[in-house]
N, C-alpha and C positions, 0 to 999 in steps of 0.2 A: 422519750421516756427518761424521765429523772429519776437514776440511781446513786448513791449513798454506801458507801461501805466505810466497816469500820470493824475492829477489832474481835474476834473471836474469842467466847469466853469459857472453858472448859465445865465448869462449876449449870452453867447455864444449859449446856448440851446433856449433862448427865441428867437435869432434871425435866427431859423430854421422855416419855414412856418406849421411841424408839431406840434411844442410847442407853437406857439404861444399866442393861446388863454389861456393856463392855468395860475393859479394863481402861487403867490410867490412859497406859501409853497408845492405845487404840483412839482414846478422845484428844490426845494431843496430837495423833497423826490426822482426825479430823480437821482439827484448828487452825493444825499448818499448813493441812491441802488443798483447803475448801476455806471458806470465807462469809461472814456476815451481810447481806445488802441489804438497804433500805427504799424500799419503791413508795411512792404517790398514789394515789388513789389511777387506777388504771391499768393497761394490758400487763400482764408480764411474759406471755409467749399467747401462741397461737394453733390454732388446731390444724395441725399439716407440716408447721416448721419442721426442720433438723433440731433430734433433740439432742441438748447441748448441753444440761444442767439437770441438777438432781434438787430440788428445792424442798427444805424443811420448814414449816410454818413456825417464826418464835414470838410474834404477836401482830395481833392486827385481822383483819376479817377477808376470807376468800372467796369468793364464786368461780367454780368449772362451769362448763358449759361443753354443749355437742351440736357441730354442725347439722343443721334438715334442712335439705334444700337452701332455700336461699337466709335461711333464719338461722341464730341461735339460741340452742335450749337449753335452761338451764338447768344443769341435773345432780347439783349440790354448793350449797351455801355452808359455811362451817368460821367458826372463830377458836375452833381449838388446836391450843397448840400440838406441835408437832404430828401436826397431817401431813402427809407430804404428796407430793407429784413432780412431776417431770419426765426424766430420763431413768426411770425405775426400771425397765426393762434392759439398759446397756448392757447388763452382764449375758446378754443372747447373741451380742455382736450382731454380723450382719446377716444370721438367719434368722432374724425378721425386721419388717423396715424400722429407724430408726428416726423416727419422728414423733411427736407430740401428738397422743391420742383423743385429747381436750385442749381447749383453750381457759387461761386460767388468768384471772384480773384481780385486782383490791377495790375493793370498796372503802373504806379508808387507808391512811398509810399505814405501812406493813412493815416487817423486818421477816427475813428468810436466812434459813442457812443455807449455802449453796454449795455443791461440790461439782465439780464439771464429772461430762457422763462416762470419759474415758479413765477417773480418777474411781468413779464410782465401778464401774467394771473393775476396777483391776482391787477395790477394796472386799468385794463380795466376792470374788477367786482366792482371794489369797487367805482370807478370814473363814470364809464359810464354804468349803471345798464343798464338802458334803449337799450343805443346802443347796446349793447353787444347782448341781446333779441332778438334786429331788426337783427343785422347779422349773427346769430344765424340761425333765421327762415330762410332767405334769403340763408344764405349756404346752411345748411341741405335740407331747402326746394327746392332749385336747384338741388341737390341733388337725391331728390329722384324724385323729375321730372324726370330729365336724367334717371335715373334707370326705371321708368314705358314708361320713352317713349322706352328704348331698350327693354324693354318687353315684349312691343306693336310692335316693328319691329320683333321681335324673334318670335310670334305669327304669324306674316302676313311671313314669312316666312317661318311657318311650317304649315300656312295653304294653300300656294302654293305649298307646297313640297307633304302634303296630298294630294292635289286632281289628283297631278298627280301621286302618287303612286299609289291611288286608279286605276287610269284609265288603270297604269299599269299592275295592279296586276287583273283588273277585264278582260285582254283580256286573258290572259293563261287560267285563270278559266271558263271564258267562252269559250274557245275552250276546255278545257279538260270535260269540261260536255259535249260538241257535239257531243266529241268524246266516251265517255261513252255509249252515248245513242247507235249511229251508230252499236258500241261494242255489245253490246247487239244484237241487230238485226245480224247480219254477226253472231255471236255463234249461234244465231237460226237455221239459214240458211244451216249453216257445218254443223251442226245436221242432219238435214231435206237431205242432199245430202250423206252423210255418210249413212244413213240408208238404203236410194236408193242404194246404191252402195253394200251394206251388203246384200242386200235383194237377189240380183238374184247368186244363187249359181254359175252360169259362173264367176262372176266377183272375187270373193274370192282370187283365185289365185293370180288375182293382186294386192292385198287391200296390199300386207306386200309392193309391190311395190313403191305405192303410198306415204305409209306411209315416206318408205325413203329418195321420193322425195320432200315427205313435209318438212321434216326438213332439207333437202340441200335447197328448197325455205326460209324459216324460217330464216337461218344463213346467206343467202345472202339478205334478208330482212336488219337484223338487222347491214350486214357491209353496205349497202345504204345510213343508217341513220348516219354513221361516215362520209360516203366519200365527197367529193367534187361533188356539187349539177351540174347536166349537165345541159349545155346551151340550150336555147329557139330552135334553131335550130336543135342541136344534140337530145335532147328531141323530138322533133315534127318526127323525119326520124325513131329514134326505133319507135315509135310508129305505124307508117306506116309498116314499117317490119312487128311488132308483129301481126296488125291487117288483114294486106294481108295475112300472113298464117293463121289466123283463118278461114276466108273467105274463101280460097283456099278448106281447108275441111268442109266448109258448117256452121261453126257456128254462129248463129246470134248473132246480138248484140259486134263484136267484139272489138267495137271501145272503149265500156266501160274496159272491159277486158285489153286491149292492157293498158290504160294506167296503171291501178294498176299493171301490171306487173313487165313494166320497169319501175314506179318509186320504186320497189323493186327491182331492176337490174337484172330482169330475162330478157333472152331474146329466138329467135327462138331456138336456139340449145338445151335449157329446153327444149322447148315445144316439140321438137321431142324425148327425153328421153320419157318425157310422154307417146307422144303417142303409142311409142312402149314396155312400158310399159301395155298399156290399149287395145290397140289396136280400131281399129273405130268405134267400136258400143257405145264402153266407154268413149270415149274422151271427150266427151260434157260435159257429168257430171262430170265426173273425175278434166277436167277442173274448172268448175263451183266451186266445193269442193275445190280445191285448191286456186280457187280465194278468196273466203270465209277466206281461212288459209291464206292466203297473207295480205287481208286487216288489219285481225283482230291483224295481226303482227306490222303492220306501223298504225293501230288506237292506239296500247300499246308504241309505239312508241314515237306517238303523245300526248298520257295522261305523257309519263314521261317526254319527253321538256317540257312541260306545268308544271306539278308539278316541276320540277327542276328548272325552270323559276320563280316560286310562291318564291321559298325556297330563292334562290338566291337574291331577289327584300327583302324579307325579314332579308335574313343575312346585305346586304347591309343598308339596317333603323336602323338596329342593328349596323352597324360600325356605321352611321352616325351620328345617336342620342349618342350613348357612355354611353347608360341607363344602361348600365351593367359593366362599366369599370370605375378605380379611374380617378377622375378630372384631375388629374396629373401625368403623366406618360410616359416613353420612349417608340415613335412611331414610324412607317413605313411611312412619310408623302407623302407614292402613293397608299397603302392602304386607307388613308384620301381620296384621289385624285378621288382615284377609285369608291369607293362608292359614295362619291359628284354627281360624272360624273352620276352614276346606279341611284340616285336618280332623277337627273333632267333631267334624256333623255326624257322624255313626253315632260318636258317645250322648251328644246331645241330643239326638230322634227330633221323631216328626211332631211328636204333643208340647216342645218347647219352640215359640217363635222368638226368631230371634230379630233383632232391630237394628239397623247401622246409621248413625247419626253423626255420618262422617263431615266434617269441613275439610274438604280436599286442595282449601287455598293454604293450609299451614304447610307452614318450612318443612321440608329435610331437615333430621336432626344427627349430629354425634351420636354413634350409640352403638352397646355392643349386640346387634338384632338377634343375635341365636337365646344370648341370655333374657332379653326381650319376649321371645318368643315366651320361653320359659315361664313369664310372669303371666303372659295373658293366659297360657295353659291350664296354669294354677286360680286364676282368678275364674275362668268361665268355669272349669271344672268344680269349685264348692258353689260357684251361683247355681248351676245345673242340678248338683246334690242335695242343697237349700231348697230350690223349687219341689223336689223331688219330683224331678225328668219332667216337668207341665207346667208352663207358665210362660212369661215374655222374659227375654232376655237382652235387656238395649247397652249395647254399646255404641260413647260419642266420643266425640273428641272435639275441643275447642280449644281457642287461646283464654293463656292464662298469665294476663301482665307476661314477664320474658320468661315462662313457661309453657310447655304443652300439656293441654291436659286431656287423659285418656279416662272416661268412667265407665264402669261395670256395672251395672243396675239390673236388679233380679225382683221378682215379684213373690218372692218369698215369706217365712213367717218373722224370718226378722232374727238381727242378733240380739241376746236379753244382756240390758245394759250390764252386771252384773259378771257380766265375762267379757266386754267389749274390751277392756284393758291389757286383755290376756291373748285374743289372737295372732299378734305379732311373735307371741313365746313360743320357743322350740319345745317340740313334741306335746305342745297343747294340740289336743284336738275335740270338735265335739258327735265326730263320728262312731259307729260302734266298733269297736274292739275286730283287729284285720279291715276295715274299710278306710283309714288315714293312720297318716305319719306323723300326722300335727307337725312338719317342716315345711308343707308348701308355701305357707302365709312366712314365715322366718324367715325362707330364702327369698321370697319374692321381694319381701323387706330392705333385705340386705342387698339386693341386687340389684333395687330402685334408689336407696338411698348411700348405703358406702361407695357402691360404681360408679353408679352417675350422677351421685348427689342431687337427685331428685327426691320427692315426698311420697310416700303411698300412706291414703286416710281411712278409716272406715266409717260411715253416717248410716243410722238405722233404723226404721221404726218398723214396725208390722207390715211388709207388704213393697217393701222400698226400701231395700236393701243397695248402699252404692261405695264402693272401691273406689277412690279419686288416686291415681296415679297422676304426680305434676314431672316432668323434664323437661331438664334447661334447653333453651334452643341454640346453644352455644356452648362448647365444651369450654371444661376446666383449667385452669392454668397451667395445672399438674400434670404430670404424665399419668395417667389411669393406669389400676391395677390392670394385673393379666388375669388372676382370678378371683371373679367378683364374689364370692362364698367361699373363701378358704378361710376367713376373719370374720369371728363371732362380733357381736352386738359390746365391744368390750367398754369396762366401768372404769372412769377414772378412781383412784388409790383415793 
């Protein structure tokens, strides 16, 4: 970069709209501490440097610009004098970071007034005690607004996320104590038939019979519970089978019977093992005890879906939350996806299908997964809201050149172009009044692009509705923040 300096001229500094009002000796202390450069058409810093200089425009044409992803945007063109940028913040020191929040170039050659940012801090303390104070609070204090107000969205979306875990996690539970209980009773019962059966010395002979057919019942129990569930129809005709031979030999009640059978996939050709095992004086009982062993197989059955459903809803809170994992780390972002999904199936019900169009060959990427999570949270939850709760919901994921890219696609009525500009705005929102914060989209924003310097897009029409989320597959040069939402959306000067 070819730079030029040359003399500082005080008559010239007054006639900036910045300088104006100060005194003589304040624009000769500028003169003397700070200096004139002259740059070439090209960079003058960069967006990330250490800021190191306080730049005042005195002729010549500028473009800022803001990093997305892997581009830069450009978010102001200007040829008047005495705009300035740089190290305009120095007088905050190092409660906040101290770098260049644009990157800022000429489009033809330029002159600047320059003051380095330590000279500028100490001219804004000493000149403008007062000011300094006010924008002081004013920053910080916006500051940390922003930060309680995501705190406060981070809360109302983990107390949505709670109640539908809970309601989750309280239907297995509450089937597997039903099923406990039932448990119980059917053990009683095989007791109480077992002993019947032990009692009359005729029957003995059969009992090792029995036993063997219990456990060919037992293992064909337990492949039921793997196999593919039969249909309403084919269900309802075994059933009738099973029950018409019960009937045929006289025993009551067989319609109960009949079904606990076949949904253990026993069918008549068992029963006649049986009975020619027991023979007719035995059968009823025989039966009965065996029904007992059946149940008590597909109730143990039922306690472990239930507990492995509990465990599962669990490991998933655990992926999602990330209470157990460093902040920062190389992920699986369908692992992220996945869990997201496990967490908010209560919120999303049964009338919205959801679709995963996963490429499970993409990298592990850098990333911070809890804040992650975060975004897919926000992103299913207005596609959800948009459908209102009925319709398809696909999420995929592909490569994208040396990004990843994750979409959210909703079959909704669509955002109207005329506020597509505005989603990304904090506390826009187009829900009613108590149902959004208008911040989920803002921090999702901020959390894909300042953190990880990746892209979130929005593409719209009637019925096709899609969120393009891009991340890098390789992290930044930089050391990443620690917190990806404490730093608004900020405008270069």
């Amino acid at each position: 970069m070819n730079v030029r300096k040359s003399p500082c001229s005080v008559p010239e500094l007054r006639s900036l709209f910045l300088f104006e009002k100060l005194t003589e000796e304040q624009l000769e202390w500028l003169c003397r501490e700070g200096g004139v450069e002259s740059f070439e058409a090209g960079p003058v810093y960069a967006e990330g440097d250490p800021a190191t200089c306080f730049y005042v425009l005195l002729e010549g044409t500028v473009v800022m610009s803001r990093r997305v992803g892997a581009d830069d945007v450009e978010v102001s063109r200007t040829a008047q004098t005495g705009v300035y940028a740089g190290a305009f913040q120095a007088y905050l020191g190092d409660r906040v970071p101290q770098v260049y929040n644009q990157s800022l170039r000429t489009t033809v050659p330029s002159r600047f007034y320059v003051l380095s940012a330590d000279r500028f801090a100490r001219m804004m303390q000493d000149w403008f005690p007062m000011a300094v104070h006010m924008l002081e609070g004013l920053f910080l204090g916006a500051r940390n607004t922003q930060q309680a107000v995501d705190r406060r969205e981070r809360l109302l979306a983990l107390g949505s996320l709670s109640a539908g875990l809970t309601h989750e996690l309280n239907n297995p539970a509450a089937a597997a104590q039903r099923a406990t209980a039932r448990l119980r009773e059917r053990v009683a019962g095989m007791r109480h038939k077992l002993g019947a059966l032990a009692g009359d010395p005729g029957r003995r002979a059969a009992i090792a019979s029995l036993v063997e057919l219990q456990e060919r019942a037992v293992e064909q129990a337990a492949k039921a519970a793997h196999a593919t569930p039969l249909g309403p129809v084919e269900t309802s005709d075994r059933e009738d089978e099973v029950a018409d031979w019960l009937e045929d030999r006289g025993m009551a009640g067989g319609w109960d019977l009949a079904a606990t059978f076949v949904q253990a996939g026993l069918d008549t050709d068992w029963l006649e093992q049986v009975a020619e095992a027991t023979g007719p004086a035995a059968l009823d009982g025989a039966l009965r005890w065996l029904n007992y062993t059946v149940e008590t197989e597909l109730l143990m059955n039922e306690i472990q879906e239930s507990t492995t459903r509990i465990s599962s809803l669990v490991g998933a809170a655990r992926q999602y939350s990330q209470l157990d994992r460093a902040p920062y780390q190389v992920v699986d972002v369908h692992e992220l996806l996945d869990s997201t999904l496990q967490m908010l199936a209560g919120k999303i019900g049964p009338a919205v299908r959801v679709v995963r169009e996963f490429d499970r060959a993409l990298p592990r990427i850098p990333a911070f997964p809890g804040e992650l999570n975060q975004v897919w949270t926000n992103l299913i939850d207005n596609a959800v809201s948009a459908m209102d709760r009925t319709g398809t919901l696909t999420v995929r994921t592909a490569p994208d050149r040396d990004h990843l890219l994750v979409e959210f696609r909703d079959t909704g009525p669509g955002v109207p172009e005329e506020i597509r500009e505005r989603v990304f705005e904090p506390f826009f929102t187009t829900k009613p009044v108590g149902e959004g914060t208008g911040l989920g989209l803002d921090i999702s924003w901020r959390i894909v692009v300042n953190k990880h310097h990746g892209d979130l897009q929005l593409e719209s029409v009637p019925g096709d509705t899609r969120f393009r989320v891009r991340l890098p597959l390789t992290a930044p040069s930089s050391e990443p923040e620690t917190d990806p939402v404490s730093s608004a959306k900020e405008e270069p000067a």
